[in-house]
C-alpha positions as a Markdown table, in Angstrom:
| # | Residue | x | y | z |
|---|---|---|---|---|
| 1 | Unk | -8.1 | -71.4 | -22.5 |
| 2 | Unk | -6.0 | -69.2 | -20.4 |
| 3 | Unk | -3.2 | -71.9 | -20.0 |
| 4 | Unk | -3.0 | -72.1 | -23.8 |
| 5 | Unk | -2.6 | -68.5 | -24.1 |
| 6 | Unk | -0.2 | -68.5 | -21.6 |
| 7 | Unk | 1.7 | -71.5 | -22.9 |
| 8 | Unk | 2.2 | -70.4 | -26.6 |
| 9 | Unk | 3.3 | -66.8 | -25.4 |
| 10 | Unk | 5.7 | -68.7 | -23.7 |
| 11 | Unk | 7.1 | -70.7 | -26.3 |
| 12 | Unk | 9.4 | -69.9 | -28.8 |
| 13 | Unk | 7.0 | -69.0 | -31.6 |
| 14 | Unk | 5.2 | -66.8 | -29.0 |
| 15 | Unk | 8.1 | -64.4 | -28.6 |
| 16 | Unk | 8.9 | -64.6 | -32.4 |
| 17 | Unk | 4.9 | -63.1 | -32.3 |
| 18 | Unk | 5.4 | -60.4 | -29.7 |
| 19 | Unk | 9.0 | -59.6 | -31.7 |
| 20 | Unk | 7.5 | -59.2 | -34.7 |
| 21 | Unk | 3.8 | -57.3 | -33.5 |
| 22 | Unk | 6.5 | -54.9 | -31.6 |
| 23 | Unk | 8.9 | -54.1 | -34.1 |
| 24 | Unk | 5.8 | -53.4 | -36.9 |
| 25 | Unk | 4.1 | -51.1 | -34.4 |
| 26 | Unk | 7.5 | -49.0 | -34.2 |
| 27 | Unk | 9.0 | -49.3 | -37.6 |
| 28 | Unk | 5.5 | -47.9 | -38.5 |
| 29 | Unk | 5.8 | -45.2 | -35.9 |
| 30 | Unk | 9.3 | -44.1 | -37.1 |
| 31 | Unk | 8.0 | -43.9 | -40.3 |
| 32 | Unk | 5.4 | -41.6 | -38.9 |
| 33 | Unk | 7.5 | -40.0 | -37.1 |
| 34 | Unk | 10.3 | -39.1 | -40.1 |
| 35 | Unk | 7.2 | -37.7 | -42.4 |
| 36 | Unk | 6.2 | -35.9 | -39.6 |
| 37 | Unk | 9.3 | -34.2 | -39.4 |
| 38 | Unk | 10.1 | -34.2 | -43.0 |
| 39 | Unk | 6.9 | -31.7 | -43.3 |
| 40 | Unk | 8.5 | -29.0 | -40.4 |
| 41 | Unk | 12.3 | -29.3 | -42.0 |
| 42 | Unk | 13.6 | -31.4 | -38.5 |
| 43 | Unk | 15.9 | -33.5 | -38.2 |
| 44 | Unk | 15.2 | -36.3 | -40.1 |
| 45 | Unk | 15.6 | -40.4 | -39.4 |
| 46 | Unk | 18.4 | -42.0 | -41.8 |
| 47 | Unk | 17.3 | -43.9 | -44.3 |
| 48 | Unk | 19.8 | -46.6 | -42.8 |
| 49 | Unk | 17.7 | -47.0 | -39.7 |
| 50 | Unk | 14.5 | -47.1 | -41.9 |
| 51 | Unk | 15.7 | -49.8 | -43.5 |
| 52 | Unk | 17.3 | -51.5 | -41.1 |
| 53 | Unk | 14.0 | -51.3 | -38.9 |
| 54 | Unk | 12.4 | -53.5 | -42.1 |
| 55 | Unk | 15.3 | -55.7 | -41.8 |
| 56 | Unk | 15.0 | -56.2 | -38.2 |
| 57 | Unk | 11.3 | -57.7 | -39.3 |
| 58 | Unk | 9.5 | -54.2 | -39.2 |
| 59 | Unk | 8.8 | -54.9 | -43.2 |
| 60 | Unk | 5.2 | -54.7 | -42.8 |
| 61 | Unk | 4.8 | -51.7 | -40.5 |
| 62 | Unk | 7.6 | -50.4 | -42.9 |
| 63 | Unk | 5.1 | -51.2 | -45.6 |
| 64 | Unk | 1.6 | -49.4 | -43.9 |
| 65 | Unk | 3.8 | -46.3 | -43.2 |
| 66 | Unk | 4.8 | -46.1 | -46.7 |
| 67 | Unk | 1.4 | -46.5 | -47.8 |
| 68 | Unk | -0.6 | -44.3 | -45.1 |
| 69 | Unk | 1.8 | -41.6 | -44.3 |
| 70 | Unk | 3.0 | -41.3 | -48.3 |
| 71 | Unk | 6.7 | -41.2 | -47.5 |
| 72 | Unk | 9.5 | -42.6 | -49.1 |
| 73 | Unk | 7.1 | -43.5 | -52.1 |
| 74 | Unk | 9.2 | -41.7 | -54.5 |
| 75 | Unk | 12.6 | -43.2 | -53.8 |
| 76 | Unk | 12.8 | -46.7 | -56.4 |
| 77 | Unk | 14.9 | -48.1 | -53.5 |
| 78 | Unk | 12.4 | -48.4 | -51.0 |
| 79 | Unk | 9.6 | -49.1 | -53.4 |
| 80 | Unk | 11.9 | -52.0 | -54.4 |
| 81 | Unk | 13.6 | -52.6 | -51.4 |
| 82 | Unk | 10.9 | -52.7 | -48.4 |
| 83 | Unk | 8.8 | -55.2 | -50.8 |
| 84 | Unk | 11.6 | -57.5 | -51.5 |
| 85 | Unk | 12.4 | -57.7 | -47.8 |
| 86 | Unk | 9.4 | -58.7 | -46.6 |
| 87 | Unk | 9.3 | -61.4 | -49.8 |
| 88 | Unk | 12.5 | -62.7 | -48.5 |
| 89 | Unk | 11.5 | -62.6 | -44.7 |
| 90 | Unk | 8.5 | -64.9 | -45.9 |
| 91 | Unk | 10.3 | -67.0 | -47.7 |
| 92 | Unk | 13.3 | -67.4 | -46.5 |
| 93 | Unk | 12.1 | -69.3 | -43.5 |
| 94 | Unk | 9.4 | -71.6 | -45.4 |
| 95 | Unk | 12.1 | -72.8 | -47.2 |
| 96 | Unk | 14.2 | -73.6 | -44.5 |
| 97 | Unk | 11.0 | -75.6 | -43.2 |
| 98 | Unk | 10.4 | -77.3 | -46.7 |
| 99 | Unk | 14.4 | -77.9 | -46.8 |
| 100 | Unk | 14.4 | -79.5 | -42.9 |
| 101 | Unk | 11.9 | -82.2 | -43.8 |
C-alpha cells in the first residue's frame, strides 16, 4: 500500500494533485485574508491576484472563500468569472483527452 502511495505522488498526476490541493488551500486563504482586512480598512489584495490565484487552479478555494467568507459576492465579475474558470479548467482538459483518442 505504501509503495502505491508513494508511486502516484510521484508521478506526474501526483504533483498535478499536490499543485492543485495547495493552491485551493491558499487561494482560499487569500480570500480570507482580503475580507478580513476589507472589514478593518487595510490594505486590501488586488482583485488581479484574486483572480489570477483562480486562474493558477485556485478556482475552487476561490469558490469556498466566496461562499464562506461572503466576499466579492456582489461584484457580477467574480460571480461570473470564478464559475466560468473553474468550468473551463474542467473542461478544457477532458476535451483534450476526448480529442487525443
Amino acid at each position: 500500500m505504501a509503495e502505491r502511495v508513494t508511486a502516484f505522488f510521484l508521478s506526474p498526476a501526483g504533483w498535478l494533485t499536490v499543485y492543485l490541493v495547495v493552491m485551493n488551500l491558499v487561494t482560499f486563504a487569500v480570500y480570507g485574508v482580503d475580507k478580513w482586512k476589507a472589514r478593518r480598512q487595510r490594505y486590501r489584495v488586488p482583485e488581479k491576484t484574486l483572480f489570477l490565484l483562480a486562474i493558477a487552479g485556485g478556482s475552487i478555494g476561490a469558490l469556498a472563500g466566496m461562499h464562506l467568507f461572503h466576499h466579492k459576492i456582489r461584484h457580477w465579475y467574480f460571480r461570473c468569472g470564478i464559475p466560468l474558470i473553474l468550468i473551463f479548467q474542467i473542461v478544457l482538459p477532458l476535451l483534450a483527452v476526448h480529442l487525443m483518442r
